[in-house]
Backbone as CSV, one residue per row, in Angstrom:
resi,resn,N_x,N_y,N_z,CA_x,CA_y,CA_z,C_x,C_y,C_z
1,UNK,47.556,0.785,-41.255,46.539,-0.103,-40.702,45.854,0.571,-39.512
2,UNK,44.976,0.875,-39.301,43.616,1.269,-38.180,43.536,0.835,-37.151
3,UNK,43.151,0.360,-36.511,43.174,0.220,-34.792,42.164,-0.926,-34.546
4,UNK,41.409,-0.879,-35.618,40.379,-1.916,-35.728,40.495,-2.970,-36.743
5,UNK,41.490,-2.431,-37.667,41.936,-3.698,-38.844,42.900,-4.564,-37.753
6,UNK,43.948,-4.001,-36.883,44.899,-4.536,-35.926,44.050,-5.604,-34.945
7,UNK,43.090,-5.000,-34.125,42.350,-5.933,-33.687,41.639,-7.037,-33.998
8,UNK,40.984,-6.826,-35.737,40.517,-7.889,-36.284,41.500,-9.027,-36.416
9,UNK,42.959,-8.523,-36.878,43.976,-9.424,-37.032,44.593,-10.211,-35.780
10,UNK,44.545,-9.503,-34.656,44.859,-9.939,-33.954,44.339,-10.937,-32.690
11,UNK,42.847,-10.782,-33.363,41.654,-11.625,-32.720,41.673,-13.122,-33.369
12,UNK,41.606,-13.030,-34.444,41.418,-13.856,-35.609,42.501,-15.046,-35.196
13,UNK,44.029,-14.370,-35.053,45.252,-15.245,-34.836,44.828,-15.973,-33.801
14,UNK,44.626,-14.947,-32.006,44.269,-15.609,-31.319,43.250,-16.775,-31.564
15,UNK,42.549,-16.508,-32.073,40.832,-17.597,-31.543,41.940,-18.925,-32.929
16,UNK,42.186,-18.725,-33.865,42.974,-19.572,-34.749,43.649,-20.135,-34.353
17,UNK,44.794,-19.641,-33.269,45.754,-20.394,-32.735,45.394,-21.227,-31.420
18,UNK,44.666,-20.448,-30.448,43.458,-21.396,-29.626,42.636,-22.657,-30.165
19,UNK,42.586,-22.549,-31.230,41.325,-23.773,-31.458,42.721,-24.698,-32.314
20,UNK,43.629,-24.343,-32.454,44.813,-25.252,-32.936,45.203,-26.160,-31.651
21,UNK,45.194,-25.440,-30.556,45.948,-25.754,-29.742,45.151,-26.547,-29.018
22,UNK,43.997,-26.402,-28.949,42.432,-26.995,-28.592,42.888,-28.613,-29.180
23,UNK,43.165,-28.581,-30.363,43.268,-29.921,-30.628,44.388,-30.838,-30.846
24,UNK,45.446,-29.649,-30.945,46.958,-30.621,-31.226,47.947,-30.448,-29.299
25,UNK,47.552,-29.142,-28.829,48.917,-28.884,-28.063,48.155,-28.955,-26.607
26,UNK,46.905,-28.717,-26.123,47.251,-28.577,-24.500,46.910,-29.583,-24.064
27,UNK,46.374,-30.933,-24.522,47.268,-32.223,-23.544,48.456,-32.461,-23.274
28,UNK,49.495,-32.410,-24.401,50.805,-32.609,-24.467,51.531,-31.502,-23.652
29,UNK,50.976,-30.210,-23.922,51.740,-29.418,-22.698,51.069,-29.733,-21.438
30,UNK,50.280,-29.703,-20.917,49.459,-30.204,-19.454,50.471,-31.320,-19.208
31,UNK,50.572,-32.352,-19.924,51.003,-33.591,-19.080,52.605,-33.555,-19.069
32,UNK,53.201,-32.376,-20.272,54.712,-32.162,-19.916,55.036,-31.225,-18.360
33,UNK,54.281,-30.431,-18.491,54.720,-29.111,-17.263,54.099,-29.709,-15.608
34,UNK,53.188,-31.122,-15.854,52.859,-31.627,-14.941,53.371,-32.971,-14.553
35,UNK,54.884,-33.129,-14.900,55.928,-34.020,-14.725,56.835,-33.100,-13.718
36,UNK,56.666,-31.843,-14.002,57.648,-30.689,-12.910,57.317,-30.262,-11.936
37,UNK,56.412,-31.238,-11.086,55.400,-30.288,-10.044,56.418,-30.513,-8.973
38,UNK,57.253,-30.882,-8.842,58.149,-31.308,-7.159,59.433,-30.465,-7.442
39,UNK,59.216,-29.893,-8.429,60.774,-28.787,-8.625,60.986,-27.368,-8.571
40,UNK,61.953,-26.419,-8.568,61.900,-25.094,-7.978,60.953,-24.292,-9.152
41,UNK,60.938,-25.120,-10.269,60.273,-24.021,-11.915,59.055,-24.240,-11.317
42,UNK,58.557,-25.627,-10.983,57.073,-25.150,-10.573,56.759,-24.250,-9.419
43,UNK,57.367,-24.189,-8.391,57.042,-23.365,-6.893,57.461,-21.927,-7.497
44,UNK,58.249,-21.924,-8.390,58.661,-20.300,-8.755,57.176,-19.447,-9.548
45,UNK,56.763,-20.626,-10.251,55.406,-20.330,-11.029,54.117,-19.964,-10.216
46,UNK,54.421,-20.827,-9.048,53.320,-20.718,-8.050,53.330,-19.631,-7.151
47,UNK,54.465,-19.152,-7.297,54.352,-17.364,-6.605,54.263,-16.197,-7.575
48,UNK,54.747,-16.572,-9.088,54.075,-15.721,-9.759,52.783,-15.030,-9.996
49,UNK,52.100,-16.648,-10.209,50.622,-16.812,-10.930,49.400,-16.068,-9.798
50,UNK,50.401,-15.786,-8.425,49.646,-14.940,-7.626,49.415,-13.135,-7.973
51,UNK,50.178,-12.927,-8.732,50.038,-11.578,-9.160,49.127,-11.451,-10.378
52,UNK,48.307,-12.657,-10.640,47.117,-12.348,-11.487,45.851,-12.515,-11.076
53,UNK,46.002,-12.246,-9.539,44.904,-12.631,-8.601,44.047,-10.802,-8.774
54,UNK,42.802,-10.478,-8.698,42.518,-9.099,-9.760,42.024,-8.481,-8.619
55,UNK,41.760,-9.008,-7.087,41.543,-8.369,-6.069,42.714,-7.325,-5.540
56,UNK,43.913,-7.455,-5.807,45.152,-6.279,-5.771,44.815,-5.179,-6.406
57,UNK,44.331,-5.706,-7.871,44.332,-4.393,-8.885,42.824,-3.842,-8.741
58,UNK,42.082,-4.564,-8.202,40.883,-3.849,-7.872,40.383,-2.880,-7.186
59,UNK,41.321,-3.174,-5.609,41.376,-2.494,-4.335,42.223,-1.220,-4.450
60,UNK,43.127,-1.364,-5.113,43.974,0.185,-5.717,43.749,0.464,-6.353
61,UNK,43.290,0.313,-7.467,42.382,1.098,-8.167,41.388,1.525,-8.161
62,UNK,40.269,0.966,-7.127,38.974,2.028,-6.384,39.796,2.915,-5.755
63,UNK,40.769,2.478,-4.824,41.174,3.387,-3.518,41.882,4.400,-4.103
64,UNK,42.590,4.786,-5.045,42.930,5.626,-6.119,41.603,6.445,-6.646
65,UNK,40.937,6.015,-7.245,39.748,7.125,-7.858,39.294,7.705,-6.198
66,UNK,38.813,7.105,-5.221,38.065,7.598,-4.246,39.084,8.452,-3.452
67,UNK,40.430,8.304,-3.814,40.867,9.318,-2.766,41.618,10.362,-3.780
68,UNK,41.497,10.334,-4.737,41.968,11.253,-5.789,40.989,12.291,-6.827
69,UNK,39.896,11.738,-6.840,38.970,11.893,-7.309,38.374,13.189,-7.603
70,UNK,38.725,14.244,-6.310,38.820,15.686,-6.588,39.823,16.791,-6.314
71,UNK,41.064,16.237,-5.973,42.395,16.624,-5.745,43.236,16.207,-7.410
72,UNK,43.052,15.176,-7.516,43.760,14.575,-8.777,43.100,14.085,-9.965
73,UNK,42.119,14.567,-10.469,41.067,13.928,-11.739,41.622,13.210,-12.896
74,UNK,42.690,13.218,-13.189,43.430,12.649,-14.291,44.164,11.378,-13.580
75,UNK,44.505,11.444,-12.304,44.849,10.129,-12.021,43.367,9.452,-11.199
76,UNK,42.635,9.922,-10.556,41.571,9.347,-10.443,41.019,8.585,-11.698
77,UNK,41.075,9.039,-12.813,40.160,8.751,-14.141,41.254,7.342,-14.293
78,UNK,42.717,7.414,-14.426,43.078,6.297,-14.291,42.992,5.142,-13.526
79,UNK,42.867,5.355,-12.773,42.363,4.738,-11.641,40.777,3.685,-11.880
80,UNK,39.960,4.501,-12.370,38.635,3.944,-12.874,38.490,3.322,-13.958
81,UNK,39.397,3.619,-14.943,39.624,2.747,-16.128,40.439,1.706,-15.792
82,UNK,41.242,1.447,-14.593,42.038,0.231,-14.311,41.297,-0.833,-13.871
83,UNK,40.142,-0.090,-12.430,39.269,-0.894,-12.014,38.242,-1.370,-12.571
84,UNK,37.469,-0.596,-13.838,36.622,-1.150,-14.978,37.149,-2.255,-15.872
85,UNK,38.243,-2.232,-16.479,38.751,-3.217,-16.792,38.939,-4.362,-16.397
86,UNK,40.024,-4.267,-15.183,39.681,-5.722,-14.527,38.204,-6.195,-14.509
87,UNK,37.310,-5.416,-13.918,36.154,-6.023,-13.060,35.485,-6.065,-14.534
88,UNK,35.353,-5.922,-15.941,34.576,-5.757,-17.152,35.380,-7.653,-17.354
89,UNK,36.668,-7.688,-17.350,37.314,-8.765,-17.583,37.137,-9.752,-16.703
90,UNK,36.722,-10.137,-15.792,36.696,-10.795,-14.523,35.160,-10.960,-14.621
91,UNK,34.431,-10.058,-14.850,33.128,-10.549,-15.010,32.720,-11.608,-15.987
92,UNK,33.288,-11.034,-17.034,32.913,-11.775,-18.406,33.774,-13.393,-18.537
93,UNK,34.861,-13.504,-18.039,35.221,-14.423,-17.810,34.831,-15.399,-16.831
94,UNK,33.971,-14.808,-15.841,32.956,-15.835,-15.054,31.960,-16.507,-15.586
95,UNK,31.611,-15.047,-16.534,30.640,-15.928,-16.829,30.713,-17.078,-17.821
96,UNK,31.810,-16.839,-18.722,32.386,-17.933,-20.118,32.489,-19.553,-19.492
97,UNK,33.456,-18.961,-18.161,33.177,-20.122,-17.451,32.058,-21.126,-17.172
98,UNK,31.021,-20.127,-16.516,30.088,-21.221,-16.016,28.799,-21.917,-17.706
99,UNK,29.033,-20.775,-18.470,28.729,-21.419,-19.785,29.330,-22.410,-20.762
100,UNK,30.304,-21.967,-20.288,31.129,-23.574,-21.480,31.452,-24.361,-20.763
101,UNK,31.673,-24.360,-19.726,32.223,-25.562,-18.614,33.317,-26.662,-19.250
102,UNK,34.263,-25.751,-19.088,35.509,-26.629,-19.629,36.596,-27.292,-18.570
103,UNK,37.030,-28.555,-18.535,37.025,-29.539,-17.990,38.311,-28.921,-17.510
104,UNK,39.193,-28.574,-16.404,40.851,-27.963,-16.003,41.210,-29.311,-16.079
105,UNK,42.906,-29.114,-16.704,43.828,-29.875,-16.791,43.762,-31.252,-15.779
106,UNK,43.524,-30.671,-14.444,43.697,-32.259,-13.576,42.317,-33.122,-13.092
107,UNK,41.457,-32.814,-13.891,40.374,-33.904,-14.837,41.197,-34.375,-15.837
108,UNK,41.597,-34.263,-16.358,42.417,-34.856,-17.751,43.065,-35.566,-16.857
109,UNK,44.100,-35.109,-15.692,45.301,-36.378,-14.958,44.516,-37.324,-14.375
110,UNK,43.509,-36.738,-13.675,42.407,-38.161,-12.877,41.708,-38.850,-13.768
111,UNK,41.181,-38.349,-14.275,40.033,-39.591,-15.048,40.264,-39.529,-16.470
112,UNK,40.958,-38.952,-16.980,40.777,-38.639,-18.882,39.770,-37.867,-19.446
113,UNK,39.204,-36.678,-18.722,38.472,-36.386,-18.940,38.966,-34.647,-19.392
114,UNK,38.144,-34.662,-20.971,38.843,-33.508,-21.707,37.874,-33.130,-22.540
115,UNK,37.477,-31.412,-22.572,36.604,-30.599,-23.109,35.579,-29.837,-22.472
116,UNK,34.762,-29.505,-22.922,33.155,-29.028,-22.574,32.142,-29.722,-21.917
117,UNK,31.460,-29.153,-21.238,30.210,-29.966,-20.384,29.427,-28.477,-20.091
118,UNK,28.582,-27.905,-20.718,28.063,-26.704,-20.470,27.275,-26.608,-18.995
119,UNK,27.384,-24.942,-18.467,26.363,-24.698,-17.176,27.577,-25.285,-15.925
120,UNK,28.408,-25.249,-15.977,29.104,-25.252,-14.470,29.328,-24.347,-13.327
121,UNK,29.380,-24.737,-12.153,30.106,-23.738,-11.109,31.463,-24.092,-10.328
122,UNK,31.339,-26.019,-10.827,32.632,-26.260,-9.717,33.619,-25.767,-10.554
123,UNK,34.659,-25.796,-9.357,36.235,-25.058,-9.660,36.618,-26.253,-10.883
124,UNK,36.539,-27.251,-11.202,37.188,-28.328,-11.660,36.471,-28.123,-13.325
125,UNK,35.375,-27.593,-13.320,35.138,-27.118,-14.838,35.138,-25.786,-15.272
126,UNK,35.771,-24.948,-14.574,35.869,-23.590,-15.259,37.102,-23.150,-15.820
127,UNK,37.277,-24.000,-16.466,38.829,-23.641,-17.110,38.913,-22.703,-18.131
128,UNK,37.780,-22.738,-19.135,38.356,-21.671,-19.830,37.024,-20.563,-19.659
129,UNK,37.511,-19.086,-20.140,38.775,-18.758,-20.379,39.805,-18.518,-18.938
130,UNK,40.782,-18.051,-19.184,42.122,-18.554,-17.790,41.684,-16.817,-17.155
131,UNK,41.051,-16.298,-16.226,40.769,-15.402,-15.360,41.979,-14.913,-14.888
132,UNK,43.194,-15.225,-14.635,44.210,-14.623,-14.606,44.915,-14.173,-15.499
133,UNK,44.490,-14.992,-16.348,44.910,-13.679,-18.057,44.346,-12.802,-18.302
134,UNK,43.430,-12.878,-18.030,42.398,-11.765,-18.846,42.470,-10.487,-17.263
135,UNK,42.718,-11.398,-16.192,43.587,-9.834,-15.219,44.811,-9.286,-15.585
136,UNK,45.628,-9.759,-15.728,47.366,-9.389,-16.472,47.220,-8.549,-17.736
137,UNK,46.153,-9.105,-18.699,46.230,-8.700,-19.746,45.541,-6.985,-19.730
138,UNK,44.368,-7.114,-19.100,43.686,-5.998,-18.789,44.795,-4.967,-17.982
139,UNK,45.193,-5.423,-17.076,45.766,-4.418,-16.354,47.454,-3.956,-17.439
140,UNK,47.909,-4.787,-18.123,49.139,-4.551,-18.495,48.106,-3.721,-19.963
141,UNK,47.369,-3.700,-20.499,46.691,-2.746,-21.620,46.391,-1.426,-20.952
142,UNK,45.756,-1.321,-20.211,45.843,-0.575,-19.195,46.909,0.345,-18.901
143,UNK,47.614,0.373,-18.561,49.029,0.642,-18.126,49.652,0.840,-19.559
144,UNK,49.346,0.590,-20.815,50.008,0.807,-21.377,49.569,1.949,-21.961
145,UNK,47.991,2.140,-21.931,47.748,3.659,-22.627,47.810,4.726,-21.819
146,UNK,48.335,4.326,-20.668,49.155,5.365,-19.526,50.533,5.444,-19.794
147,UNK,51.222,4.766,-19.638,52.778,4.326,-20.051,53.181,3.842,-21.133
148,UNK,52.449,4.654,-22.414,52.830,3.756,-23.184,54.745,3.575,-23.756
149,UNK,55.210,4.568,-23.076,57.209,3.992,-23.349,57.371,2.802,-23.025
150,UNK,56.365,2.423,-21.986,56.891,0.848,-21.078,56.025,-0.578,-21.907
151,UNK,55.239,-0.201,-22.773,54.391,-1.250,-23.056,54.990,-2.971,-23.399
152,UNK,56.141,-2.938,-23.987,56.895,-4.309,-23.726,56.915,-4.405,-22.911
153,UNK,57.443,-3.688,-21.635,57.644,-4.242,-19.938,56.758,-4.923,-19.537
154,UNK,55.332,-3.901,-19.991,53.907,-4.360,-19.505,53.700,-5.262,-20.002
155,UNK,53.468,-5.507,-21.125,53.256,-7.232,-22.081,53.797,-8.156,-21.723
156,UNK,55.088,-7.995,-21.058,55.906,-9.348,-21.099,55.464,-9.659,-20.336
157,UNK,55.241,-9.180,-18.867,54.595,-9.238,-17.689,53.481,-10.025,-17.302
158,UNK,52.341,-9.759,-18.375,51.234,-10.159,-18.762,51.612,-11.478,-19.084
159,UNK,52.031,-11.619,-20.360,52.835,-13.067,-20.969,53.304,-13.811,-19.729
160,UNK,54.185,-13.127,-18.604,54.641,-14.198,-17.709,53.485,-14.530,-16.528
161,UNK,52.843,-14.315,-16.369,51.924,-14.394,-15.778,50.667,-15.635,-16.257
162,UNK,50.345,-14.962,-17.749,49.648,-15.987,-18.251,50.044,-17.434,-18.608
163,UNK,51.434,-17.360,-18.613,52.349,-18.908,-18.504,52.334,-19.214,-17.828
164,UNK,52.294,-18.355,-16.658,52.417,-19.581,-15.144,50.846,-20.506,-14.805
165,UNK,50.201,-19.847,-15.751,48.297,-20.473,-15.464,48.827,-21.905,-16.575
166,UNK,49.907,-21.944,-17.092,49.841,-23.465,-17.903,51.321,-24.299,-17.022
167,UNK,52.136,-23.166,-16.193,53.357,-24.016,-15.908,52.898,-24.758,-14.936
168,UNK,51.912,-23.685,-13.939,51.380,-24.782,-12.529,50.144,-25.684,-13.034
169,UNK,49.843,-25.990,-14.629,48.653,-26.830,-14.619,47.504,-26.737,-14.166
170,UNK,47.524,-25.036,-14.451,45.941,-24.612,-13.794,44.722,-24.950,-14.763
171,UNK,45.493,-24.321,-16.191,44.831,-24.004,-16.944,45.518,-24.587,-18.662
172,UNK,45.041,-25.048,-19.396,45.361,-25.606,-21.062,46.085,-24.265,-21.135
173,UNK,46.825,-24.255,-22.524,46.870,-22.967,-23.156,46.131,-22.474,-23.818
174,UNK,45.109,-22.929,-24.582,44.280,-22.121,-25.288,43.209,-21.017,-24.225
175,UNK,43.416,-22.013,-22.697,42.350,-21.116,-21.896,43.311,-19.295,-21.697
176,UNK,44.650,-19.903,-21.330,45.324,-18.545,-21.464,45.202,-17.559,-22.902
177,UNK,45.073,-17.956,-23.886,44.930,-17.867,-25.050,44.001,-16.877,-24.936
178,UNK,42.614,-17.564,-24.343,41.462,-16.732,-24.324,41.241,-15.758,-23.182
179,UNK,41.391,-16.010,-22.456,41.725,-14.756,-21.279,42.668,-13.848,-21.906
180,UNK,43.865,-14.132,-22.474,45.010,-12.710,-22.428,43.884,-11.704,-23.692
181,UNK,42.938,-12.260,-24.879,42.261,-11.739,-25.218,41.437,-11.360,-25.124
182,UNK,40.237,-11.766,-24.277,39.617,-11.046,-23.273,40.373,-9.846,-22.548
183,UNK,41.274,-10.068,-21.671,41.905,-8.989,-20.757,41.699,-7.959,-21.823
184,UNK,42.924,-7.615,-22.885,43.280,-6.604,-24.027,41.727,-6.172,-23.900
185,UNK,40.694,-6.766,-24.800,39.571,-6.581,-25.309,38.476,-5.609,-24.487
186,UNK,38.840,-6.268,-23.394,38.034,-5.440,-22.142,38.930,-4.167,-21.828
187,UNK,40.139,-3.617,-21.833,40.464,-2.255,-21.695,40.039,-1.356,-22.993
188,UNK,40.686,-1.791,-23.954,40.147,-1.561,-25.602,38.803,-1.201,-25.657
189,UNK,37.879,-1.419,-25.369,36.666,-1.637,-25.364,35.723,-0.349,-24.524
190,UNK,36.482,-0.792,-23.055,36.165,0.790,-22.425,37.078,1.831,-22.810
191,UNK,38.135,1.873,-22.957,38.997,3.159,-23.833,38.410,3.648,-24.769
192,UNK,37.963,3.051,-25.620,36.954,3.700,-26.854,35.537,4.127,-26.422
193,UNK,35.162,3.748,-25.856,33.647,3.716,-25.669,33.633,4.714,-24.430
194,UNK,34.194,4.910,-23.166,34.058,5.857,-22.303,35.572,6.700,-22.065
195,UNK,37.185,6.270,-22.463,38.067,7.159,-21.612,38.325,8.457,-23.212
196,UNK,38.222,7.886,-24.532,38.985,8.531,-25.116,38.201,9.156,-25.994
197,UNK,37.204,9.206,-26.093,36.637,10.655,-26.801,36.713,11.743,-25.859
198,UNK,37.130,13.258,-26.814,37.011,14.622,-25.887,35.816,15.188,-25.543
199,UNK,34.951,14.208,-25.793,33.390,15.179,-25.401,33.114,14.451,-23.794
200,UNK,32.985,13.434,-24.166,33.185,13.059,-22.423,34.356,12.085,-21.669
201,UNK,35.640,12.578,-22.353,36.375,11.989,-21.794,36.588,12.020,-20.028
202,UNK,36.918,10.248,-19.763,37.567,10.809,-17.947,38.714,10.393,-17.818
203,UNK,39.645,10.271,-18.993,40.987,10.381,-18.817,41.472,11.752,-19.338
204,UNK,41.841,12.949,-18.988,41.916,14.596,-19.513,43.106,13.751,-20.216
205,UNK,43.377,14.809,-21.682,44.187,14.907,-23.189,45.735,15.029,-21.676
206,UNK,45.822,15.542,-20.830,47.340,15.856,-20.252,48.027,14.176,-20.292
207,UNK,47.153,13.181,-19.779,47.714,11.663,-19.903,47.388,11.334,-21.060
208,UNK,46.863,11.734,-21.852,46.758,10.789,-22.855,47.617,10.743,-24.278
């Protein structure tokens, strides 16, 4: 199987299992994981879900290319594919946001209010897709066509991260759903298109 039959398959599941979940599962999980908000699983979630904040992976990863950049070119180049990613993923997920304007979980607890309302900016309708997935996901894809021995480490990582955007009731699951595919999509995307051909690659064949 090809690299692009894998992705078709693995797009397909996602957006399939998202629009399942769209209609059978993320009320019922929202209003289960938001019965646990006064207990240690939720506060444990709430210091996780900070490591999918994409200003960490942004700031070290410029400050990496700019100070490596002609001492170290192969980790500089990593470096720029970390920070393209996020910021390719983080962009595009702003903008999904303010176009679909999907209603976050605690509209659903206050008023019953559940789905789409297109063209938003407040915080209270940008739920999907979940922006901290699509940082985890990016950066743990990332990391994996650097490391790839570690790539379960990196995935799971990602995975725990993108759970904590449904344990603290930030976000439905299908919004994680769509962010952790976004994230992938957006490293994938620049890997092919600028790090991994040899004619102008800026990751050199020694990492890759």
């Amino acid at each position: 199987m090809t690299a692009r039959h894998y992705w078709i398959i693995a797009s397909a599941t996602t957006l399939l299992f998202g629009l399942l979940s769209y209609l059978f599962l993320d009320i019922p999980t929202a209003l289960w994981f938001a019965n646990l908000k006064e207990t240690g699983f939720y506060r444990s979630f709430k210091l996780i879900t900070r490591m999918g904040e994409s200003q960490w992976y942004l700031a070290t990863a410029l400050l990496c290319y700019l100070l490596l950049r002609k001492t170290k070119p192969a980790a500089a180049s990593s470096g720029l594919l970390l920070f393209s990613s996020v910021a390719l993923s983080g962009l595009s997920a702003d903008l999904f946001k303010f176009l679909l304007g999907r209603a976050r979980p605690k509209l659903y607890f206050r008023d019953a209010i559940y789905g789409f309302d297109f063209f938003h900016l407040e915080h209270a309708w940008t739920s999907f897709p979940s922006g901290h997935s699509a940082t985890a996901f990016s950066v743990a894809s990332t990391l994996c066509l650097l490391f790839p021995r570690y790539r379960i480490v990196f995935f799971l990582w990602a995975a725990l991260i993108a759970f904590s955007r449904v344990a603290t009731t930030q976000h439905y699951l299908s919004d994680v759903l769509a962010g952790s595919l976004l994230g992938a999509a957006s490293t994938a995307f620049l890997y092919h298109r600028y790090f991994k051909n040899p004619s102008h690659a800026l990751i050199p064949s020694t990492i890759r």
